[in-house]
C-alpha positions as a Python dict, from the first residue, in 0.01 Angstrom:
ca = {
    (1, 'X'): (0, 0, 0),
    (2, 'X'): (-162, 364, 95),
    (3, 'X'): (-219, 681, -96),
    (4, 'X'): (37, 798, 65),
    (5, 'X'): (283, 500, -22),
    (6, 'X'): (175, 514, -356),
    (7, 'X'): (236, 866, -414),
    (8, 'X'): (606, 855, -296),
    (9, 'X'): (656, 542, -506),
    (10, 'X'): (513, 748, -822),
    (11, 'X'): (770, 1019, -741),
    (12, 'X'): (1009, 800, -702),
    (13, 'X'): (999, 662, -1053),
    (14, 'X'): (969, 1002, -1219),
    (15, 'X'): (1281, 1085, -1082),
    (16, 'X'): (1450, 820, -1142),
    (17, 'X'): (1376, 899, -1551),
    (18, 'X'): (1432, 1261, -1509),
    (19, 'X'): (1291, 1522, -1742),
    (20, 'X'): (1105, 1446, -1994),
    (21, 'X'): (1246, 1422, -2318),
    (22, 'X'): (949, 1656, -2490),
    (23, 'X'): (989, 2049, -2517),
    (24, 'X'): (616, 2079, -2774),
    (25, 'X'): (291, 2125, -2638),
    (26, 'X'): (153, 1800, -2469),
    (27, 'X'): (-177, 1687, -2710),
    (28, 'X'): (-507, 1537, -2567),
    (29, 'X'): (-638, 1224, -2653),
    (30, 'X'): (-934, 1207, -2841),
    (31, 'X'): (-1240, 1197, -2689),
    (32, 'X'): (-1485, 851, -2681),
    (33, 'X'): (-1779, 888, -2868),
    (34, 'X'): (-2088, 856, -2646),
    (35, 'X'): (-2419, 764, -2751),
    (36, 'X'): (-2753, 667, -2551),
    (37, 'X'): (-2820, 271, -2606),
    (38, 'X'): (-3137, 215, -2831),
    (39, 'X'): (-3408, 34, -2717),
    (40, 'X'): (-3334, -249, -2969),
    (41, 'X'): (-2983, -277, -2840),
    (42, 'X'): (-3060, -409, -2466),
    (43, 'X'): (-3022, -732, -2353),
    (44, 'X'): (-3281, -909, -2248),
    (45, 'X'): (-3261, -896, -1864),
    (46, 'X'): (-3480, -1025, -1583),
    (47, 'X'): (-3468, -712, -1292),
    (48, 'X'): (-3537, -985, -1064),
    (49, 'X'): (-3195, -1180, -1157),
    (50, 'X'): (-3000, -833, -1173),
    (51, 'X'): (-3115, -728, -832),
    (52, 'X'): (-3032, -1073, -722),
    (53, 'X'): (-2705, -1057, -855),
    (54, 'X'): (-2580, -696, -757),
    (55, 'X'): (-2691, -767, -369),
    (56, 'X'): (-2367, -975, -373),
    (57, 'X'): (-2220, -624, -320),
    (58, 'X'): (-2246, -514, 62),
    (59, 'X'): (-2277, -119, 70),
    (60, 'X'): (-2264, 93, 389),
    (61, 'X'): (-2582, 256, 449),
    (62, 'X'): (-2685, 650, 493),
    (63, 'X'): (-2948, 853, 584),
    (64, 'X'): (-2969, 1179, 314),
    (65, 'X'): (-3170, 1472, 495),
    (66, 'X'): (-3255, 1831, 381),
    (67, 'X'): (-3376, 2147, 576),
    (68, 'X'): (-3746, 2215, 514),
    (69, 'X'): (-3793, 2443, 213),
    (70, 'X'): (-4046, 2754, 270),
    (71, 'X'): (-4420, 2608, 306),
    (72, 'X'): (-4335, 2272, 374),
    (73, 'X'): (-4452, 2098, 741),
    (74, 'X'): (-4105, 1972, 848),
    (75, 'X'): (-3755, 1878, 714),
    (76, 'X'): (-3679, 1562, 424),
    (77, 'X'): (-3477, 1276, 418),
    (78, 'X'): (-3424, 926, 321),
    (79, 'X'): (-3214, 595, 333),
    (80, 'X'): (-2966, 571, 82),
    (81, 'X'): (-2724, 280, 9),
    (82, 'X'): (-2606, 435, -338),
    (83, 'X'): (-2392, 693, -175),
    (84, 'X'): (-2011, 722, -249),
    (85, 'X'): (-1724, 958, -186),
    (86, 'X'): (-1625, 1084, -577),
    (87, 'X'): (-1369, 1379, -577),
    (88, 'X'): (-1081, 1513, -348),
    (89, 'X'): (-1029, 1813, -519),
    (90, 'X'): (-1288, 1947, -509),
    (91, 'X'): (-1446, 1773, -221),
    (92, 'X'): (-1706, 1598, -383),
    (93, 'X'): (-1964, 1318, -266),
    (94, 'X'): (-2259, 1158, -491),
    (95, 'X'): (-2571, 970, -412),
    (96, 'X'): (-2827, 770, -586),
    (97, 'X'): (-3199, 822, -593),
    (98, 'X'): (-3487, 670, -812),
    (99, 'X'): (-3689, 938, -1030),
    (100, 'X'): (-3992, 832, -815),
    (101, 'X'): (-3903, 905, -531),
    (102, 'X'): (-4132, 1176, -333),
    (103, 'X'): (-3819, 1299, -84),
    (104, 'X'): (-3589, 1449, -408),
    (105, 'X'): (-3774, 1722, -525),
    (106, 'X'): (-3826, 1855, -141),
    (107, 'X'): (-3431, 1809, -147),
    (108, 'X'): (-3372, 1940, -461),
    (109, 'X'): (-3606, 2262, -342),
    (110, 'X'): (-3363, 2309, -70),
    (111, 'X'): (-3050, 2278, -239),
    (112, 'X'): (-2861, 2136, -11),
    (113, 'X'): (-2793, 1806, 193),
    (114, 'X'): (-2680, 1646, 500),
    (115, 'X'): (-2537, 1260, 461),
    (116, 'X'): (-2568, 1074, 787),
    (117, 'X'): (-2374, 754, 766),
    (118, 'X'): (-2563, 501, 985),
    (119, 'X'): (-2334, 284, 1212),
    (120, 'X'): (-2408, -100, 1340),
    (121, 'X'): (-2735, -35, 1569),
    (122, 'X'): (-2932, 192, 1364),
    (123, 'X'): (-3064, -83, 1141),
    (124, 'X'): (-3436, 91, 1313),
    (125, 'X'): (-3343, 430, 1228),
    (126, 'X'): (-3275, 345, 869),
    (127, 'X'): (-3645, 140, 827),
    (128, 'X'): (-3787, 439, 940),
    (129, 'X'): (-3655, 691, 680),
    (130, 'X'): (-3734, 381, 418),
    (131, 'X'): (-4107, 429, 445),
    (132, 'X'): (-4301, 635, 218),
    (133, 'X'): (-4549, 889, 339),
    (134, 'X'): (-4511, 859, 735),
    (135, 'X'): (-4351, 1140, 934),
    (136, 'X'): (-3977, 1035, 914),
    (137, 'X'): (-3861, 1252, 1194),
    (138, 'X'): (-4095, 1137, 1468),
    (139, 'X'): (-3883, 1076, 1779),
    (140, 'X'): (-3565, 1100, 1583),
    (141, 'X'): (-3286, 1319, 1782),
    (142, 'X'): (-3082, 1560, 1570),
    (143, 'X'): (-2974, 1875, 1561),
    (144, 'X'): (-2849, 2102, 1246),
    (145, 'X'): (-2564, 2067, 996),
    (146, 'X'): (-2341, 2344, 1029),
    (147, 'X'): (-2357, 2516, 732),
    (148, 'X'): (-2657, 2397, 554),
    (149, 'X'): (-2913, 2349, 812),
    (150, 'X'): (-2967, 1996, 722),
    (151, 'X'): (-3074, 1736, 1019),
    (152, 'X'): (-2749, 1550, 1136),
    (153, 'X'): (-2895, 1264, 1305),
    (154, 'X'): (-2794, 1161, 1666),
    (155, 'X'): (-2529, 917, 1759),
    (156, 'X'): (-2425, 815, 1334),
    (157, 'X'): (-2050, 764, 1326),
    (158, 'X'): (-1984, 1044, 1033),
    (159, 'X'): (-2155, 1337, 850),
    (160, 'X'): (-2103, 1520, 520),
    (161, 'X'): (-2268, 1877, 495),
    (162, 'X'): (-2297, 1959, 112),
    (163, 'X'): (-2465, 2197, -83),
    (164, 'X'): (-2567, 2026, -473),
    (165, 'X'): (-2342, 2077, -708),
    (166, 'X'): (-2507, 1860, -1023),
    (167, 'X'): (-2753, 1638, -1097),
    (168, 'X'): (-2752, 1404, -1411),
    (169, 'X'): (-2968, 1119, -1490),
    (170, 'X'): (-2924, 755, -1482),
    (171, 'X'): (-3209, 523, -1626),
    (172, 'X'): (-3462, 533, -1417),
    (173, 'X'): (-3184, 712, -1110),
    (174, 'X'): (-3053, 1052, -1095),
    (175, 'X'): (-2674, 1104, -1006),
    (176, 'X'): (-2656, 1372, -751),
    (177, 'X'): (-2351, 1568, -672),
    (178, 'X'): (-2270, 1730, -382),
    (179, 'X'): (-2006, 1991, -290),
    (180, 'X'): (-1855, 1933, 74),
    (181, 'X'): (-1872, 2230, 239),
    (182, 'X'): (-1843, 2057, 616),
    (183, 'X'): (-1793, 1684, 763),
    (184, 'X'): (-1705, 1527, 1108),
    (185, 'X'): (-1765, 1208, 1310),
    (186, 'X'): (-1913, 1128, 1656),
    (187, 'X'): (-1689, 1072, 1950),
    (188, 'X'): (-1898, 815, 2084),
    (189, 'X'): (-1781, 442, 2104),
    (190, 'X'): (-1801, 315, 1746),
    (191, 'X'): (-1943, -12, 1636),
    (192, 'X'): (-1842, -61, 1316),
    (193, 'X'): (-2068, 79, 1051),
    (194, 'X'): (-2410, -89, 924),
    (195, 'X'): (-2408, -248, 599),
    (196, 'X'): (-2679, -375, 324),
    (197, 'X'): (-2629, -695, 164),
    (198, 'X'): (-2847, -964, -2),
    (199, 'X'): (-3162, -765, 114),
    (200, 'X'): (-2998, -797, 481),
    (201, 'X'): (-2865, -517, 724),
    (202, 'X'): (-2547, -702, 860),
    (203, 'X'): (-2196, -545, 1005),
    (204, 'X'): (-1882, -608, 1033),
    (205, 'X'): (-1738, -947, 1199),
    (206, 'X'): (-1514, -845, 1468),
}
């Protein structure tokens, strides 16, 4: 069943039991009371066995590009699998990146981001944006995000223009929120998108 199917079936059923019976003031729930884990509190874990584990789930695969900041040679970007739609109103989208990483703070600086969801044949263009320290852009067609300048990469099947709305931290990720403030997809013939699983680009099976 659909959004859509789901929602009529939901209004369905509070019809059928009619007004509610309650005339007071409608009280929240407590809320959960959050706490960081302690050091002493972690299982023991092998990263090697939870990496191993996790690449049973296939993820889609993006490209996350920024607008060169003032003094800096030439726009930012990188390849992102952590990337997920998160709100519908607001428009919201979020994407994960490791507190290493070189490419955030340049995006960060800016402000703002361009996603560029890679389709089935751009398994290349994703290696390229997944080295460290070369020049990313060489040879790479774009052209620039409506509203915040960001390189949308030729021929990727869909786009999402945001501006950054929060960033919180993770472990050793930061959660980054971005406000939509455009999106679209390419006319051209489409392929199916590219995915990442068990260390593999792979798509769809047609």
């Amino acid at each position: 069943m659909g959004h859509a199917g789901m929602a009529a079936t939901v209004i369905r059923y509070l019809r059928s039991v009619g007004e509610p019976t309650t005339t007071g003031p409608v009280e929240a729930l407590p809320r959960p009371q959050l706490r960081a884990v302690g050091d002493d509190e972690r299982a023991p874990l092998d990263a090697g066995e939870f990496r191993r584990v996790l690449g049973n789930f296939a993820t889609g695969v993006t490209v996350v590009t920024a607008p060169a900041s003032e003094g800096e040679p030439g726009p930012a970007g990188f390849a992102c699998q952590s990337f997920s739609s998160l709100s519908l109103d607001p428009p919201l989208v979020s994407f994960m990146v490791a507190r290493t990483s070189t490419t955030w703070p340049r995006i960060a600086r800016a402000g703002v981001f361009c996603v560029n969801v890679l389709g089935a044949d751009q398994g290349p263009l994703c290696r390229g944006f997944a080295v460290s320290g070369a020049d990313k852009f060489a040879g790479v067609e774009y052209d620039a995000a409506p509203v915040s300048g960001s390189p949308r990469l030729a021929g990727v099947p869909a786009w999402v223009d945001c501006t950054i709305q929060a960033v919180h931290t993770g472990g050793d990720h930061l959660i980054v929120v971005g406000r939509v403030d455009a999106l679209g997809t390419s006319t051209a013939d489409d392929d199916g998108p590219l995915l990442f699983h068990r260390g593999k680009f792979g798509t769809l099976a047609t």
